[in-house]
N, C-alpha and C positions, 0 to 999 in steps of 0.2 A: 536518461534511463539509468538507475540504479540498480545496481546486483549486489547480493549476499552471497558473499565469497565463503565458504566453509571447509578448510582444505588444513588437516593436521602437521601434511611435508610443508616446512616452510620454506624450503626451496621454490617445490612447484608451486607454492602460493604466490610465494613473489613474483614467479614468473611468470601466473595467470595474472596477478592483478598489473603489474605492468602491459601484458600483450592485451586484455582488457581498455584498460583507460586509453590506449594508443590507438583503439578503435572507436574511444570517445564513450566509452561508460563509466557511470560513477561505481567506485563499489566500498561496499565492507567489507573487511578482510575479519573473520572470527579462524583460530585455531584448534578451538575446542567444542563441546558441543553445550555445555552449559554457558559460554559465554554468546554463543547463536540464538541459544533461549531466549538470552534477556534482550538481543535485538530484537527479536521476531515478537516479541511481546510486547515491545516499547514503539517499536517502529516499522513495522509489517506496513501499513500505510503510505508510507515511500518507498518502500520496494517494490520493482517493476519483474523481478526475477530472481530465482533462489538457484546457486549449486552447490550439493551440497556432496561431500566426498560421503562414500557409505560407511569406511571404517576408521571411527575417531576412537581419541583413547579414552573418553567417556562416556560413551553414548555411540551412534551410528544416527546415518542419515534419515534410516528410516523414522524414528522419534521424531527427528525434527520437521521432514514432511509432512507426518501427520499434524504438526502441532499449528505448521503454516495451512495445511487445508482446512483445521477447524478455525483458525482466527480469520483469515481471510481467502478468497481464491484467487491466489497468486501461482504462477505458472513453477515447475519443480525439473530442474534438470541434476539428475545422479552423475556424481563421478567416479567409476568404480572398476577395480585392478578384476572384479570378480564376474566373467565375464560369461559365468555359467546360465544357464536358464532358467533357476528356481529361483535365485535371486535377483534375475532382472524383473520375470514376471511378479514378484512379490512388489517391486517397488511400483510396477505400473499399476498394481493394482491397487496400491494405496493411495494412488490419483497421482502421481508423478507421470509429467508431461514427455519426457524422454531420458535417455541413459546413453554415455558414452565411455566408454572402454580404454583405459589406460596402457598402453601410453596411447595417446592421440594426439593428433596435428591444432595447433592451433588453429588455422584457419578451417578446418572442421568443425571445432567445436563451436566460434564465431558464426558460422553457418547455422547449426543447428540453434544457437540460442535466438539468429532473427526468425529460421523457420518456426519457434514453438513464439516469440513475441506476436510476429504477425497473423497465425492461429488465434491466438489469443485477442487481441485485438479486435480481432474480425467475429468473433465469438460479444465479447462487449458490446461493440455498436452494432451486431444485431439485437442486442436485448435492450439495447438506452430506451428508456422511457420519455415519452416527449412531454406528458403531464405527471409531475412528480406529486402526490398528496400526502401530506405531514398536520395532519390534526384536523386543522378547517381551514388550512394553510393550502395552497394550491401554488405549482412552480410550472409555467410554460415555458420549458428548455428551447423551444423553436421561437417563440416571440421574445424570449426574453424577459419577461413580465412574471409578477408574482402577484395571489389574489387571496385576500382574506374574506372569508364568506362571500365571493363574488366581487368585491371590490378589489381594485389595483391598488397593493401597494406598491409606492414608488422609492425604488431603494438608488442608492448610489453605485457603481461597477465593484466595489472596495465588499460593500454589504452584500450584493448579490452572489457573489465569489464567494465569499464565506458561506452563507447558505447552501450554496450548492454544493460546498464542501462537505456541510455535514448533510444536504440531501443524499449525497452518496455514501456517505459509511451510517446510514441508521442503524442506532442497536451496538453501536459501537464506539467506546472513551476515546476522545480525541486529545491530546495531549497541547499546552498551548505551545511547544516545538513544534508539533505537526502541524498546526494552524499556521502559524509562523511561517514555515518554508513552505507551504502552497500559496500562500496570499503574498510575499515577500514583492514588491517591486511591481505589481498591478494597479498599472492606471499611471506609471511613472511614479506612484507613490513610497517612499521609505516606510515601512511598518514596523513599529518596533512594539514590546511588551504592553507599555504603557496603551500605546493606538491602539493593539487589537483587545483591551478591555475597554475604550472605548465605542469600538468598531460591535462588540458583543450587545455592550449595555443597549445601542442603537437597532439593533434587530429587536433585541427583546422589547424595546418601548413601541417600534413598529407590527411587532408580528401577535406579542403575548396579549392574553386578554389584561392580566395583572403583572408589568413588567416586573415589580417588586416580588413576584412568587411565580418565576416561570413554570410551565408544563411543556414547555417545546425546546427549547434550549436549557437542557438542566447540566446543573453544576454535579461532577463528582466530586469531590471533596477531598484533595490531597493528589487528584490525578489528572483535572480535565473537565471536557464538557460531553456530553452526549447528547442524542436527539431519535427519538423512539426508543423502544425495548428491542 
């Protein structure tokens, strides 16, 4: 599990991200609010969890809530000395999953981040889809199986993972780091740059009508790949 750490005292930053990883999470430590931007922009896709402190000296948390509700629905826990009611209910209502009150106990706050993962969570896999459809492409999550116009295509563990990667974020620039660290070490395999433009070219020759001019795995160009609008 990954957390974006967003915390201006670098005291209590260190000391969240310490009592954090001690508990066995990975995180990012940002100190400012423009530098959480350019995580949550580049890498919102591995994060499992955002806290973010509400008063930074360039921005506030709120901006950056929003900015993670519009790129993806990733769960939002406030850290905040302000502990009034105008600004807690402001922050829940910008979709922020919960808010805790400075100073607070570490193992409260660890509390609270598995209560709002396992929410969340449980929210996800009631919505999983079991037949995922992507053009004329067809993914059976429960069999395992993928079907072009009705035929099976027959992919390798390495391909079907990648697929299913970008079955999940349609409509959204996948970076090849993000590719990278989800497929990393599947199947006992090493995956390095080279393999997964291999690993890509081989979908496309399996899934596209013209693998040379895809419409289902398209290239952004300076950024990544995407897969629908």
């Amino acid at each position: 599990m990954k957390i974006l750490l967003v915390e201006d005292d670098k005291t209590i930053a260190s000391g969240l991200e310490y009592s954090l990883q001690a508990d066995g999470y990975e995180t990012i430590l940002c100190h400012n609010a423009s530098l959480a931007k350019s995580v949550i922009n580049e890498r919102l896709a591995d994060i499992n969890l955002c806290l973010f402190d509400l008063s930074l000296p360039d921005g506030s948390g709120y901006e950056l809530c929003q900015l993670v509700k519009q790129r993806g629905d990733k769960p939002v826990i406030f850290l905040t000395a302000l502990d009034d009611e105008v600004n807690v209910v402001m922050g829940l209502d910008m979709g922020a999953d919960d808010y805790i009150t400075k100073p607070f106990r570490i193992r409260e706050l660890i509390s609270r981040i598995k209560s709002v993962l396992r929410r969340y969570n449980k929210q996800v896999q009631t919505h999983t889809r079991t037949i995922i459809e992507i053009d004329n492409v067809q993914i059976n999550t429960l069999e395992g199986k993928v079907y072009k116009k009705g035929e099976e295509i027959l992919l390798t563990a390495l391909e079907y993972r990648l697929l299913l990667i970008f079955a999940n974020h349609v409509g959204q620039v996948l970076t090849r780091n993000q590719l990278l660290e989800r497929i990393w070490d599947v199947a006992g395999e090493f995956v390095n740059d080279n393999t997964l433009t291999v690993y890509i070219k081989r979908l496309r020759e399996k899934l596209e009508d013209d693998h040379r001019h895809p419409t289902i795995i398209k290239t952004v160009r300076g950024m990544g790949y995407k897969v629908g609008d």
